[in-house]
PAVOTI-334569 format. One record per atom (N, C-alpha, C, CB): x, y, z. Coordinates in pm, whole numbers, plus 50000, padded with zeros to 5 digits. Glycine has a CB too. Example, Ala and Ser with C-alpha at 12.3 -4.5 7.8 and 13.67 -1.06 7.14 Angstrom:
BEGIN
513194943150780
512304955050780
513204967050780
511314955350905
512854977550708
513674989450714
512905000350787
514084994050572
end
This chain:
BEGIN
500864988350000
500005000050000
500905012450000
499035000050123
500895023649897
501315034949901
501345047049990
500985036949829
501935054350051
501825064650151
500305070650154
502905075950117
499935071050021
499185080949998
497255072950029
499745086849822
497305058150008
496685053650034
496345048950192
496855048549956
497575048150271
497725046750351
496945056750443
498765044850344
497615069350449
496445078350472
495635081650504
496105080550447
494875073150361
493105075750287
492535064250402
492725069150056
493275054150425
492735044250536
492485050550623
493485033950586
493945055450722
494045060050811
493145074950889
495145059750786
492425079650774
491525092350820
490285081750760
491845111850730
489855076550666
488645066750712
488705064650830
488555053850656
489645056650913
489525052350988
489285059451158
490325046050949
489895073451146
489505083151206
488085085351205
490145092351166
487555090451080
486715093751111
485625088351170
486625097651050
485485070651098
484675061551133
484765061851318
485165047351048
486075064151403
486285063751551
485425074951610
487845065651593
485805088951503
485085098551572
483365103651548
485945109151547
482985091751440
481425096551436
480985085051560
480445094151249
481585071951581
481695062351687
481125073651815
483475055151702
482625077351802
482835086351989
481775096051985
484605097752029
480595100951864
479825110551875
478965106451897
479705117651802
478175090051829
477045089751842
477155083852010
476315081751720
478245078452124
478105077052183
478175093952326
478685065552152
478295097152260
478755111652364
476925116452357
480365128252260
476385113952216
475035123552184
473905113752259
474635126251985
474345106852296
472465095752341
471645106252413
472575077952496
470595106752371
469755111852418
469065108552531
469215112752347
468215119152603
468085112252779
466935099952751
467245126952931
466255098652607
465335089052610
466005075852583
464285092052518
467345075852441
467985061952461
468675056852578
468865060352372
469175069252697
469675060352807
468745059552921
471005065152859
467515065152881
465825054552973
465865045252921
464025058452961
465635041852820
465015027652763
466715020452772
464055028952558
467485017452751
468795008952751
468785003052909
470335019352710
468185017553003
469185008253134
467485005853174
470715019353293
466315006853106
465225001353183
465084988153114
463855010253185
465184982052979
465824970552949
466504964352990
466194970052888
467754967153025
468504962953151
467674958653262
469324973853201
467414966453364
466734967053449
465954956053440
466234977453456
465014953953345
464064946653369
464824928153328
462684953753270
465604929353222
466504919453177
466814915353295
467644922953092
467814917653399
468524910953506
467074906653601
469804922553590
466014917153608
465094910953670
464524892753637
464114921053646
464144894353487
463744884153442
464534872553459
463504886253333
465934875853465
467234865153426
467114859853618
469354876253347
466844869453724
467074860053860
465514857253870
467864868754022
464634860253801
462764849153855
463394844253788
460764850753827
463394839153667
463274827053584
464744817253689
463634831753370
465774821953713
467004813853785
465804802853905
468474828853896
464874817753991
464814811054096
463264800054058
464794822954231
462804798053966
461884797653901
462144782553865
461774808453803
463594784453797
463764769653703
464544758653803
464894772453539
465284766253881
465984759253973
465764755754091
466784763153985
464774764554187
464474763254323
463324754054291
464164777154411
463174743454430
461914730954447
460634738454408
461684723754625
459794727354308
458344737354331
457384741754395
457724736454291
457574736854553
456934739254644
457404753454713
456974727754717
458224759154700
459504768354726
458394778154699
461124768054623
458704791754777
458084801854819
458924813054720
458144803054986
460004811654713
461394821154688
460764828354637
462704817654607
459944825254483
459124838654412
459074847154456
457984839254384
457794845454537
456884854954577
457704864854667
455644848354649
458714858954735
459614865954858
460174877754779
461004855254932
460554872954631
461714880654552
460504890254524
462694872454404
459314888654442
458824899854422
458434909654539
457884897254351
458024903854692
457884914654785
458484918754793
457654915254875
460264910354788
461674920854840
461514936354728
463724909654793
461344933454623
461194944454546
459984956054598
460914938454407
458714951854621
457964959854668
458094965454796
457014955454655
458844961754891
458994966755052
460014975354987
459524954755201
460964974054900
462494980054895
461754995254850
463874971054755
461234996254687
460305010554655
459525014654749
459345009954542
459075008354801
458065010854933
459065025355003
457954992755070
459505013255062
460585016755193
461335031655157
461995002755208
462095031955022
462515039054989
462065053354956
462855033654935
460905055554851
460005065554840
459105068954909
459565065154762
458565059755050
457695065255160
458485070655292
456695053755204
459795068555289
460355074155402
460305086755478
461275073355382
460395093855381
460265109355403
458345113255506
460355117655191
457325108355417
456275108655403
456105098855562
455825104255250
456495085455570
456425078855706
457045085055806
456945066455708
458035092855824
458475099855923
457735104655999
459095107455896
456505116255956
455865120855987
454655115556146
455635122455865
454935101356085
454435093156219
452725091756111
454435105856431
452035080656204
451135075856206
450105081956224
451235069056258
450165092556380
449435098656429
448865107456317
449995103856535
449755117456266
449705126156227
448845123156082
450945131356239
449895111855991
448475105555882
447255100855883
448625096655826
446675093656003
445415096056054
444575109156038
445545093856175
445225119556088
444655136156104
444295141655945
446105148356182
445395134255825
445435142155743
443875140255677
446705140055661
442925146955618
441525140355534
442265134055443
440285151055455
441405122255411
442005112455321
442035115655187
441405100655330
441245128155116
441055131354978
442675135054943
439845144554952
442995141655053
444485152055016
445335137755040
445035169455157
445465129355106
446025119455157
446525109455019
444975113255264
445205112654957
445065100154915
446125107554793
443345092754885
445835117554694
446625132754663
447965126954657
446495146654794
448715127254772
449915127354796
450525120254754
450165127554882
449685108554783
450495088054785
450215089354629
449245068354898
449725089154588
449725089354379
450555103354332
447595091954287
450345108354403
451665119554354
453375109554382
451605138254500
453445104654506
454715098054527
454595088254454
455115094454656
454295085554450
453735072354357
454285070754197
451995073954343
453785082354141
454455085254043
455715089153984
454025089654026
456135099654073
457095108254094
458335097454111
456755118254219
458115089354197
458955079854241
459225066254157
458465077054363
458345062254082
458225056153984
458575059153841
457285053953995
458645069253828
459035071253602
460175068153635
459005090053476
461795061053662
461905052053566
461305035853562
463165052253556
460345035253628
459485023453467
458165025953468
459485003053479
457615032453543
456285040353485
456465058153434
455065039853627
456765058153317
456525075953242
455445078053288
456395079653066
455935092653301
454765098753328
453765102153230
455035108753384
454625106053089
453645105852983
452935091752977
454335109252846
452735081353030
452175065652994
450965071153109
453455047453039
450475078453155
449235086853215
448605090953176
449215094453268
447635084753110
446345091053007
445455096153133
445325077052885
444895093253214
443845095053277
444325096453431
442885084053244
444305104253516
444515105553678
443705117353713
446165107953730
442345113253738
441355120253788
440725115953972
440265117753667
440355127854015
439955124254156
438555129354171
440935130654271
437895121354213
436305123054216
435805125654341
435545110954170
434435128954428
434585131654576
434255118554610
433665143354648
433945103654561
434165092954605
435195080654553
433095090154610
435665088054425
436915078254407
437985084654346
436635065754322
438955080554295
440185084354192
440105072854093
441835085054269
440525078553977
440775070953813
441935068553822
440555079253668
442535065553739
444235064453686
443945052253563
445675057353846
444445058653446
444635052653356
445945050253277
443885056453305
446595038353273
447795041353185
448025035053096
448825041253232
448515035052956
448625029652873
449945033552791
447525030452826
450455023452687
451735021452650
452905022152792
451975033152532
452405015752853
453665012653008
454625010252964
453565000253119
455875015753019
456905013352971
457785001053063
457495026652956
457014997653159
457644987153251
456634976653181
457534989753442
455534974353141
454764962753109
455444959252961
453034965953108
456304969052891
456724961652794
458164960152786
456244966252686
458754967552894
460354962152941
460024945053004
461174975053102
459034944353026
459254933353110
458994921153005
458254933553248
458064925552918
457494914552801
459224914052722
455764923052665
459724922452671
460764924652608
461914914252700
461004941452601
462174915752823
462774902452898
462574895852901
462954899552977
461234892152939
460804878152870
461194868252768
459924879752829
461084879052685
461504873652534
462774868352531
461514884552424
463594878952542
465464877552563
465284865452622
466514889952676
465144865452758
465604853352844
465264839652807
465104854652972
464134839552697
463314826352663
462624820852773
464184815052611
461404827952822
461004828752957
459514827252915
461484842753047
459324828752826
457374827652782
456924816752842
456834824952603
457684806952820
456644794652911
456794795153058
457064777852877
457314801753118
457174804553199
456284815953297
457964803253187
456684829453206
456364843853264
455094848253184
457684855453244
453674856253202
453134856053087
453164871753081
451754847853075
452594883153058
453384891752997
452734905253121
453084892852801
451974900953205
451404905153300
451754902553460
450354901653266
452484893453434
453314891553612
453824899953665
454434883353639
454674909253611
455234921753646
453724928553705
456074930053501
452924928753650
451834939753691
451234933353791
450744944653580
451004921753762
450054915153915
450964910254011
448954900753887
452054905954010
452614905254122
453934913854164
452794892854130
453744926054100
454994937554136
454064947854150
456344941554011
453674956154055
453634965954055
451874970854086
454374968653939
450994962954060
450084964854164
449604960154282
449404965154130
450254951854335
450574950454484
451334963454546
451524937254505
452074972454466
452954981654549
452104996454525
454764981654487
451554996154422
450065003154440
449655001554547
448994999154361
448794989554555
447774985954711
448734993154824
447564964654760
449984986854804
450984991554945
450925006754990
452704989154910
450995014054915
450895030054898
449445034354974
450885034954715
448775029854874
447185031554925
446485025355048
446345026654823
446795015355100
446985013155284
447175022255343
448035005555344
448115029455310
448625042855395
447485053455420
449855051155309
447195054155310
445165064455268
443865053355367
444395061254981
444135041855394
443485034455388
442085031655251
443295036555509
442795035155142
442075022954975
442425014954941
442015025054840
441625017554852
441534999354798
441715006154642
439504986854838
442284997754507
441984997754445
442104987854348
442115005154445
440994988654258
440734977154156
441344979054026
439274975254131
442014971353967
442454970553888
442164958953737
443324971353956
442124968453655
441974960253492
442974962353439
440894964353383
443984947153412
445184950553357
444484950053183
446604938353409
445784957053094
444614959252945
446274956852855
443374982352913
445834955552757
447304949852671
448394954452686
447374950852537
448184970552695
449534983252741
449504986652860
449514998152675
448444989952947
448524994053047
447544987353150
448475006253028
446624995353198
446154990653307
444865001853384
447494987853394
443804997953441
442855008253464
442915004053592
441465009253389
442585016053670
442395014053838
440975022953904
444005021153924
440575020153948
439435026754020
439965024154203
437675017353965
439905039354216
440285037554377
439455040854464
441345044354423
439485038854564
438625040354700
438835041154787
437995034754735
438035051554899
439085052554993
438105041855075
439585069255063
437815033555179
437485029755258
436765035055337
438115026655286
435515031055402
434535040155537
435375029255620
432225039955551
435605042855721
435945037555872
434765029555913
436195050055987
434995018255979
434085009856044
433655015356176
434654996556060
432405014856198
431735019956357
432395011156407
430025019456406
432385008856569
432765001856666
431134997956753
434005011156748
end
């Protein structure tokens, strides 16, 4: 090869490094949501299915692993809010109460529930709505699924019924509600409630 060709490689080859080093410097804040919530949900899928394929079938482990996850968000995003003591959440009216815990709720949640995936969060004087659709955790999780070769196992809604609306309910204890839930191909509908105190 001639000097001159040599070169012609050698700045190809530059340049090919430095549009490299650009498109990695430029990711945008949406390709590094979706990469590490893929992630995220990937390593999830990769230890159920471990404890899934390997632990006895009488074995509890599941269910333990998905609470460990729900006490941990719990724990973590109600701290501030539990400080406050018991007493004092009792006092608060439950409309504003209830207000708060779906505000944390959310807030504390986009990375794997967006907030744009919130079509509907209305409060009524006897219930609250919440509607969400295109979830971005109900299809990180289908998307692991897939990867891991986990379909016969996982079906594309486990994430929602045994993660993420159980940690709903968890939130809403605090309000003392209840809410019902319709999981739907993308997302999911909830109707909430707060509970009548029982006479004595």
């Amino acid at each position: 090869m001639d000097e001159e060709a040599a070169k012609a490689v050698k700045k190809s080859e530059e340049e090919v490094e430095s549009e490299g080093q650009q498109k990695l410097k430029n990711w945008k804040d949406d390709q590094k949501y979706k990469a590490a919530l893929e992630e995220l949900f990937n390593g999830n899928v990769r230890y159920m299915k471990f404890i899934k394929t390997r632990m006895p079938s009488g074995s509890n482990l599941l269910n333990e692993a998905f609470q460990a996850t729900i006490d941990y968000t719990f724990n973590r995003a109600m701290a501030p809010l539990m400080k406050l003591g018991e007493d004092y959440l009792k006092n608060v009216p439950k409309q504003l109460l209830l207000k708060r815990l779906l505000g944390n709720f959310f807030i504390n949640m986009q990375h794997v529930v967006r907030l744009d995936c919130i079509q509907k969060l209305e409060y009524y004087p006897d219930h609250a709505e919440i509607v969400i659709d295109k979830c971005t955790g109900k299809r990180a999780w289908k998307m692991g699924v897939q990867t891991n070769k986990a379909t016969d196992l996982f079906t594309d809604e486990d994430y929602c019924k045994y993660s993420c609306a159980p940690l709903v309910s968890r939130f809403l204890k605090v309000a003392n509600a209840q809410s019902t839930v319709e999981f739907q191909k993308e997302g999911c509908h909830h109707i909430i409630k707060i509970e009548e105190a029982k006479s004595t």
